[in-house]
VEXPAKOL-725219 format. One record per residue: residue number from 0; chain; x, y, z of N, C-alpha, C in turn. Coordinates in nm, 3 decimals. Example, Ala and Ser with C-alpha at 12.3 -4.5 7.8 and 13.67 -1.06 7.14 Angstrom:
<rs>
> 0 A 1.319 -0.569 0.780 1.230 -0.450 0.780 1.320 -0.330 0.780
> 1 A 1.285 -0.225 0.708 1.367 -0.106 0.714 1.290 0.003 0.787
</rs>
This chain:
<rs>
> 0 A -0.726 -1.981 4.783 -0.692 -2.089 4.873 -0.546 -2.074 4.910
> 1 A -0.550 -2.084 5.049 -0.366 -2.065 5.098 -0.374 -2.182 5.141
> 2 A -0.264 -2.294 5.158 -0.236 -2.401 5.234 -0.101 -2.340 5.305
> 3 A -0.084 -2.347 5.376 0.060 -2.344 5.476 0.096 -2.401 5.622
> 4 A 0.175 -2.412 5.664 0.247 -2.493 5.779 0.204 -2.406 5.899
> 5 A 0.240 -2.468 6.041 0.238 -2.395 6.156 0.343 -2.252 6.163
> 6 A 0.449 -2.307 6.113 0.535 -2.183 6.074 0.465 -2.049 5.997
> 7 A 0.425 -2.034 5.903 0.307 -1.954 5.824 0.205 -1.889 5.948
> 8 A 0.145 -1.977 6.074 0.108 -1.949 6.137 0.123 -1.848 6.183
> 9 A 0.261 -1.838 6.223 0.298 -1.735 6.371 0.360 -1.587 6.262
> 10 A 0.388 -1.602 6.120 0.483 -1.464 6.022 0.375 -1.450 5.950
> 11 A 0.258 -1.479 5.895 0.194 -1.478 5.821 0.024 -1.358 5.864
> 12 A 0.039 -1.238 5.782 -0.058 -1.144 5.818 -0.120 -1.139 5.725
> 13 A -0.222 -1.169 5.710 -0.336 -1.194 5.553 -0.447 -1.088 5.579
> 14 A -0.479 -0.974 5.506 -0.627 -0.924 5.528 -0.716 -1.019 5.484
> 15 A -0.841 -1.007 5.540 -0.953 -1.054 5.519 -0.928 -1.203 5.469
> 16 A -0.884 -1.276 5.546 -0.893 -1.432 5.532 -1.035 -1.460 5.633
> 17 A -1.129 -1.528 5.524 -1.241 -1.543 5.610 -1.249 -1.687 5.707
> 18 A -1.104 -1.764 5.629 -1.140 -1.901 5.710 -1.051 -1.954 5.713
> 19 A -1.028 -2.080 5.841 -0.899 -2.138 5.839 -0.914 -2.298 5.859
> 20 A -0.934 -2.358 5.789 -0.945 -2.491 5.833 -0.873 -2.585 5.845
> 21 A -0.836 -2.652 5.964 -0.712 -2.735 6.033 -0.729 -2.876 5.976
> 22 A -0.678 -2.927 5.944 -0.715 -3.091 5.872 -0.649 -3.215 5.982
> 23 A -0.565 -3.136 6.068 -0.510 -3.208 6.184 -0.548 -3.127 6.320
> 24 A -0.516 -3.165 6.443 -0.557 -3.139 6.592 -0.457 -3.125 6.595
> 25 A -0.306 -2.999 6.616 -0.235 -3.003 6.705 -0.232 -3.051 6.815
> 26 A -0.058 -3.080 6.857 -0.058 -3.149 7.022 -0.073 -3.044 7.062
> 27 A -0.007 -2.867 7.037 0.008 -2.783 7.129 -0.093 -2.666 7.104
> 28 A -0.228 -2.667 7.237 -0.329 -2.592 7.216 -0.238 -2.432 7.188
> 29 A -0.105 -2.398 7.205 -0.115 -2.262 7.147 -0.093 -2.190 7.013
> 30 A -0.034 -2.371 6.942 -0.028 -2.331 6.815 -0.133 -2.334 6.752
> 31 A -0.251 -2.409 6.789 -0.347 -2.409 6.767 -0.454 -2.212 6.781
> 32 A -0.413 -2.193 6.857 -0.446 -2.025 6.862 -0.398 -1.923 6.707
> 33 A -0.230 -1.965 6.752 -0.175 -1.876 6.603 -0.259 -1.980 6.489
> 34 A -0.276 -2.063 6.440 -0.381 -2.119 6.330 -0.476 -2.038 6.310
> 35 A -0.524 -2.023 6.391 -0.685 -2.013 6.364 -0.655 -1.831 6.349
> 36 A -0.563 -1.766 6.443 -0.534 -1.627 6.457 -0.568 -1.565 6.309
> 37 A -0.529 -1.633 6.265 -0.488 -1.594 6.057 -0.638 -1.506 6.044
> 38 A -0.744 -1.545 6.073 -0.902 -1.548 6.020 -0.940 -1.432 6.090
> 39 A -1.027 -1.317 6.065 -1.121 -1.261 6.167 -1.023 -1.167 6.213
> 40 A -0.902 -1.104 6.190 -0.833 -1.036 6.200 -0.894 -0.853 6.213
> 41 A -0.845 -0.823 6.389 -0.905 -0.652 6.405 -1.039 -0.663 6.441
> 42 A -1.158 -0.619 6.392 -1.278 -0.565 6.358 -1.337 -0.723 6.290
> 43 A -1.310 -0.792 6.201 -1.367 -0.858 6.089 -1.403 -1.005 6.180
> 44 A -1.484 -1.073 6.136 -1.513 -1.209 6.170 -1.425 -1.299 6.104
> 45 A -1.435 -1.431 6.150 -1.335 -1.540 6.106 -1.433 -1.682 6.106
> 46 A -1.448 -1.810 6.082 -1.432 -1.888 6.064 -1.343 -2.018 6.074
> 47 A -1.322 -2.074 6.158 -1.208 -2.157 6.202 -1.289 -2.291 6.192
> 48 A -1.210 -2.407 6.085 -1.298 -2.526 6.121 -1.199 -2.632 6.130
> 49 A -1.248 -2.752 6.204 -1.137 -2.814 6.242 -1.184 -2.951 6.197
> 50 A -1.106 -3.034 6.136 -1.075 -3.213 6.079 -1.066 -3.276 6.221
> 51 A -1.160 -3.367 6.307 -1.065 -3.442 6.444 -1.128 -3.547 6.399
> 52 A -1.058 -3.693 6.402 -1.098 -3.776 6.458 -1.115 -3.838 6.598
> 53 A -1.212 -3.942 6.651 -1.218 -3.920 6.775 -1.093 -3.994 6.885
> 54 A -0.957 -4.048 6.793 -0.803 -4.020 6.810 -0.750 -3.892 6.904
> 55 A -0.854 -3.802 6.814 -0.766 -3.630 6.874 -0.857 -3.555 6.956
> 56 A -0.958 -3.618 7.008 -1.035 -3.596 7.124 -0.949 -3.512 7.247
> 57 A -0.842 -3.597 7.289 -0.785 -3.499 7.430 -0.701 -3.430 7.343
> 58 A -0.685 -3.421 7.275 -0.608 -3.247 7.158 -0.703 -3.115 7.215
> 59 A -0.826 -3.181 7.182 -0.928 -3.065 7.159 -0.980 -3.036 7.277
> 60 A -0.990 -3.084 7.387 -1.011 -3.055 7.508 -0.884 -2.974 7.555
> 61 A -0.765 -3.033 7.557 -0.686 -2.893 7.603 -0.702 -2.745 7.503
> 62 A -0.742 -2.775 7.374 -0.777 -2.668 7.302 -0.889 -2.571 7.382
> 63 A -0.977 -2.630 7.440 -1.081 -2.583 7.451 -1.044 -2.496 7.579
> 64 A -0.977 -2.581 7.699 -0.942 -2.527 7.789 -0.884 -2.384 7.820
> 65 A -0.770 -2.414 7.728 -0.663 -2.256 7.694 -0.789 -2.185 7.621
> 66 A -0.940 -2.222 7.556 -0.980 -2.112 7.507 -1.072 -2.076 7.569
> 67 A -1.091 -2.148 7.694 -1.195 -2.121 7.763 -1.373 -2.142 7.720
> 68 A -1.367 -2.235 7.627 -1.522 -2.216 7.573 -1.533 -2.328 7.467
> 69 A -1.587 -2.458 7.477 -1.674 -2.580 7.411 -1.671 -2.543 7.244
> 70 A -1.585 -2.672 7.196 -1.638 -2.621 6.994 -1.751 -2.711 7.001
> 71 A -1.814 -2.650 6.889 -1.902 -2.714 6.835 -1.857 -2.808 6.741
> 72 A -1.924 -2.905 6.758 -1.928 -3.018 6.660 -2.011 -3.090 6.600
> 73 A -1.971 -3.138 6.462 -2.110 -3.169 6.398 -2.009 -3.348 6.319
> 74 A -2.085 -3.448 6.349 -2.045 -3.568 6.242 -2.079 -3.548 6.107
> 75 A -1.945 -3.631 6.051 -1.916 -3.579 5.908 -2.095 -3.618 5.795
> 76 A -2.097 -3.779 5.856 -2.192 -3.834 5.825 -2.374 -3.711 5.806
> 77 A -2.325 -3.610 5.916 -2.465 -3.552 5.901 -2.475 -3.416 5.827
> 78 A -2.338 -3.419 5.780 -2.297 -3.305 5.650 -2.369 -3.333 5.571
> 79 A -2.433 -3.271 5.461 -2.483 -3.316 5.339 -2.443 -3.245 5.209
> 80 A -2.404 -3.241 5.126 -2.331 -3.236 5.022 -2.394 -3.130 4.904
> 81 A -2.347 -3.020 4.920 -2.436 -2.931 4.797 -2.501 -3.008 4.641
> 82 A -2.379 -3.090 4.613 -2.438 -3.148 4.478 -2.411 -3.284 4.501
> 83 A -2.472 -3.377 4.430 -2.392 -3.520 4.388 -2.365 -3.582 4.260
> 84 A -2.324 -3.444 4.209 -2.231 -3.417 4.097 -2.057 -3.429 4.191
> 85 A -1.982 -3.449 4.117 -1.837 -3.407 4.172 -1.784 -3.269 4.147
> 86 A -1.771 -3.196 4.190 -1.676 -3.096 4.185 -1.583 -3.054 4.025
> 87 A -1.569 -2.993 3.999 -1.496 -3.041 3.857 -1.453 -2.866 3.914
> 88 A -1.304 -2.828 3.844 -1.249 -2.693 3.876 -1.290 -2.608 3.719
> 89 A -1.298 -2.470 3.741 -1.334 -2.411 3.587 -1.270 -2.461 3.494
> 90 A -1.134 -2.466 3.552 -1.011 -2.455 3.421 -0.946 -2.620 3.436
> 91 A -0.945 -2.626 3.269 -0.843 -2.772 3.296 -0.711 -2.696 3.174
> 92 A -0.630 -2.792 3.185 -0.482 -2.786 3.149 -0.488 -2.853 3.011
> 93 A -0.451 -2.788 2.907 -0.421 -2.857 2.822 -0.200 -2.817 2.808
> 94 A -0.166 -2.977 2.724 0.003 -2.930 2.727 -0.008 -2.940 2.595
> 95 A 0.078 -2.846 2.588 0.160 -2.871 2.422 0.272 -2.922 2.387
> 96 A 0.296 -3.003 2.324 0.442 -3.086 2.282 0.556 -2.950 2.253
> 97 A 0.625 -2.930 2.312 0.706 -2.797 2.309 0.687 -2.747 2.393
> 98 A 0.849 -2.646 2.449 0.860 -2.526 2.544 0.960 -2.489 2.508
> 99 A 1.037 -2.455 2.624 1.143 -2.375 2.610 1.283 -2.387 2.552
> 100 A 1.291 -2.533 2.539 1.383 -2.570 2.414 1.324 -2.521 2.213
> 101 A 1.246 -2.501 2.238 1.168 -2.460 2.111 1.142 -2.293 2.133
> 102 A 1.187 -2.258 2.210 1.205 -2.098 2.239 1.086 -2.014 2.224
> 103 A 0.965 -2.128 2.294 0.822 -2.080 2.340 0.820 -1.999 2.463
> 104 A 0.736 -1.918 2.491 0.745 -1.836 2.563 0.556 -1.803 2.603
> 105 A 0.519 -1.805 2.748 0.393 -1.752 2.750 0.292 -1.688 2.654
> 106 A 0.378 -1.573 2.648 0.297 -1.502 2.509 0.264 -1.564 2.401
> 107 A 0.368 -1.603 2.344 0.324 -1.687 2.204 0.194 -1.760 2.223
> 108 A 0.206 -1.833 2.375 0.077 -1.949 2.348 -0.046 -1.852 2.367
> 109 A -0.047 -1.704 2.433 -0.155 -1.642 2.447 -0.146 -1.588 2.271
> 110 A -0.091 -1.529 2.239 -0.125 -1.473 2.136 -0.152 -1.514 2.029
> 111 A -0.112 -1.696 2.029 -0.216 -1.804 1.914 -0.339 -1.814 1.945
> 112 A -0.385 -1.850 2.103 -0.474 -1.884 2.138 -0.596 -1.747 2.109
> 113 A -0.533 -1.647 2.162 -0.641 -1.478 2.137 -0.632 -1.469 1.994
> 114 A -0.529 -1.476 1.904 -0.475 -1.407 1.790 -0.594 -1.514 1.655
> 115 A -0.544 -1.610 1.608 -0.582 -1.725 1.507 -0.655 -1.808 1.608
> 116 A -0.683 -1.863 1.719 -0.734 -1.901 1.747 -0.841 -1.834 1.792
> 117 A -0.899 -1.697 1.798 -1.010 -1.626 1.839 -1.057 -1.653 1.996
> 118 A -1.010 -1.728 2.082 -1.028 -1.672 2.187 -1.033 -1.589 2.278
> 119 A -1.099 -1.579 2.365 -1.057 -1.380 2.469 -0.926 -1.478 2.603
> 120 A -0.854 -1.336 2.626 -0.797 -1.360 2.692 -0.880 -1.397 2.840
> 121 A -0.975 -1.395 2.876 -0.971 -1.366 3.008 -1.045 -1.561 2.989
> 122 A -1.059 -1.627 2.940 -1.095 -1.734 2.899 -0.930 -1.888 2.935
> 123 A -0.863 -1.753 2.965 -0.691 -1.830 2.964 -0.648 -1.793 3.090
> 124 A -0.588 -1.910 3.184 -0.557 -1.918 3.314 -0.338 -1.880 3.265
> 125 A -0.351 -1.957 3.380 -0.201 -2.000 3.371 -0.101 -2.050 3.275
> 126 A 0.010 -1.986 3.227 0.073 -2.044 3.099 0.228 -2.077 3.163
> 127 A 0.250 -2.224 3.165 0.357 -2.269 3.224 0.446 -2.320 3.162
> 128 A 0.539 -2.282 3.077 0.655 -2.338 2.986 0.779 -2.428 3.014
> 129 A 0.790 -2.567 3.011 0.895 -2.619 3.042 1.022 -2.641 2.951
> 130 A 1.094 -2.722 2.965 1.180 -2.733 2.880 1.151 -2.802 2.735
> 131 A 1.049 -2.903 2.785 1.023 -2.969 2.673 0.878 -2.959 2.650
> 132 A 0.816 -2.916 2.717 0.677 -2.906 2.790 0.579 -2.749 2.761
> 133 A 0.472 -2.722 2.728 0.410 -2.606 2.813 0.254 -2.635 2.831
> 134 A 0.228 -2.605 2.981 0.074 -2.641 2.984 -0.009 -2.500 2.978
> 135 A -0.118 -2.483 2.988 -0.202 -2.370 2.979 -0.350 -2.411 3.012
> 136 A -0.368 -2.337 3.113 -0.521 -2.347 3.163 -0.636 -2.308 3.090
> 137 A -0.732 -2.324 3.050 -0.840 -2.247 3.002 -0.934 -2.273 3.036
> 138 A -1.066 -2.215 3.004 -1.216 -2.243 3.063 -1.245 -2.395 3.020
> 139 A -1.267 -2.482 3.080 -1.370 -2.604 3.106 -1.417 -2.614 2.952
> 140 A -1.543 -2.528 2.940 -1.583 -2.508 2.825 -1.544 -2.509 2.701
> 141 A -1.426 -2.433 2.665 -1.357 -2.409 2.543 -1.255 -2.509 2.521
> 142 A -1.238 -2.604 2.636 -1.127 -2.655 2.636 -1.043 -2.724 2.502
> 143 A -1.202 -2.815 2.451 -1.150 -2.917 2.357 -1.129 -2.832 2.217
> 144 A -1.235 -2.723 2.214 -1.167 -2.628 2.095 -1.013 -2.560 2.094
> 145 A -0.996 -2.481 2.168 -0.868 -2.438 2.234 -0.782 -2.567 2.194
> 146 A -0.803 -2.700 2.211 -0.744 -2.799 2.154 -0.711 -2.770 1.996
> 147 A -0.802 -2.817 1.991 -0.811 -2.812 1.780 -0.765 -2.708 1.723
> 148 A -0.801 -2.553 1.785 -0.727 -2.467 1.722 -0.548 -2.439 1.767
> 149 A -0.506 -2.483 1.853 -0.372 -2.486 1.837 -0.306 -2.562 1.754
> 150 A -0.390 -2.710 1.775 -0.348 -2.803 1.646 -0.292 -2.759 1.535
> 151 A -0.431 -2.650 1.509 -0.453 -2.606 1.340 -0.365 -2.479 1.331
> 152 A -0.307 -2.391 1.469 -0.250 -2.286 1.398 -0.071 -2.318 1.484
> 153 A -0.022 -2.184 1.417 0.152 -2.202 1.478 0.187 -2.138 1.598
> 154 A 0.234 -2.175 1.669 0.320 -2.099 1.798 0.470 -2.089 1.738
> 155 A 0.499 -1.983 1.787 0.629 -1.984 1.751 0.684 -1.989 1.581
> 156 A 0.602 -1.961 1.492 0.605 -1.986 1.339 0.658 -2.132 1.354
> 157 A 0.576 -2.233 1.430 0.594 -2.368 1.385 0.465 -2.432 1.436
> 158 A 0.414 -2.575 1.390 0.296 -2.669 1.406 0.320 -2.659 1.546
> 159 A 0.245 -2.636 1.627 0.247 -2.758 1.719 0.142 -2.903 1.785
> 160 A 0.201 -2.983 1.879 0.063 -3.085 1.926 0.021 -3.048 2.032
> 161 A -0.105 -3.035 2.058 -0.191 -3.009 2.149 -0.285 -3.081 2.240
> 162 A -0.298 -3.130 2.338 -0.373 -3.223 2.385 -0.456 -3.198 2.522
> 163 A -0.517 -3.240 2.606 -0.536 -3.256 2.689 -0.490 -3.314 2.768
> 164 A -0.447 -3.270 2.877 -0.364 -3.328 2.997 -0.402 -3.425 3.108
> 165 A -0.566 -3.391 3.083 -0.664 -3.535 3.133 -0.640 -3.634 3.073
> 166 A -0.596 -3.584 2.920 -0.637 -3.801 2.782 -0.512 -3.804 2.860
> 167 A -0.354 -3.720 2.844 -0.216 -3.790 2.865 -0.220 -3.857 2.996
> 168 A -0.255 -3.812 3.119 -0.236 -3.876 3.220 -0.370 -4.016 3.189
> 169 A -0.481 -4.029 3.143 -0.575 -4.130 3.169 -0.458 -4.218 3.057
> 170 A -0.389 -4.219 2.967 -0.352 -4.305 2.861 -0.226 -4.341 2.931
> 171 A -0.131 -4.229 3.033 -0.038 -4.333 3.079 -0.118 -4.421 3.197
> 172 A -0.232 -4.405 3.270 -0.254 -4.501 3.328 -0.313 -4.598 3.302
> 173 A -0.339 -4.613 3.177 -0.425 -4.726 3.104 -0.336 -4.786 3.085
> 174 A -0.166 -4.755 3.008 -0.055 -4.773 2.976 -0.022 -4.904 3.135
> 175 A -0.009 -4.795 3.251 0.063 -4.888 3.382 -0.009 -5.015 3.396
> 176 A -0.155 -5.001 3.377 -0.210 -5.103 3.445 -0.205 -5.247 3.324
> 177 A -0.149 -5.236 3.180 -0.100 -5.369 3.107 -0.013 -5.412 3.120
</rs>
């Protein structure tokens, strides 16, 4: 997934981007061209889909004009929804009480987590170390273990706390709303 500006538009050469989807109607049908340009690049097909409300109706008519040729359109209402489950992403975040004031470092948290904690690496996303802070992605699945075993082993030849970054944020908002 790329998100970027109109600027990105006009410097931005991506192979094989299969799709570009606009969440706004430009005022100016030619920036609207470099947008969509990104997709379908040479030889390859593209995909261009566009967000209008019926606000940005004369947007899309001069769009259409400069392109010479009618979009198709479909109401959101007659979309229908692969699941009606929600979406949930593979990986969630767990943080650990400690970073880089504690002179943690990426590795360490991979090499508790692979090492004493028996996980595989490829099970481990992103390892982000702050000052006081480090979060780390892992599979959905393993998550709440990946919990417990950091609990139970050392980073850095010291304890550390381990949590989920879903309970911390749901507990400070349980926190705001008393």
């Amino acid at each position: 997934v790329l998100v970027a500006t109109d600027v990105a538009a006009r410097s931005l050469d991506i192979a094989q981007l299969e799709a570009v989807i606009n969440v706004d109607v430009t005022p100016d049908p030619e920036v609207h061209i470099h947008r969509i340009g990104r997709t379908g690049r040479g030889d390859a097909e593209g995909l261009a889909l566009n967000l209008a409300s019926m606000d940005e109706m004369g947007r899309v008519g001069n769009i259409e004009l400069l392109q010479g040729r009618e979009s198709k359109w479909q109401k959101l209402s007659e979309l229908t929804p692969a699941s009606k489950a929600p979406l949930e992403p593979p990986m969630i975040t767990i943080q650990i009480l400690g970073g880089k004031k504690e002179k943690i470092r990426p590795g360490d948290v991979l090499g508790a987590l692979t090492g004493e904690a028996g996980l595989q690496g490829s099970q481990i996303g992103k390892i982000n170390v702050t000052d006081f802070h480090t979060y780390v992605a892992v599979e959905r699945g393993i998550a709440r273990k990946a919990v417990a075993q950091l609990n139970d082993v050392k980073v850095k030849g010291k304890k550390v706390k381990a949590r989920l970054l879903k309970d911390v944020l749901a507990a400070a908002a349980q926190e705001a709303r008393r």
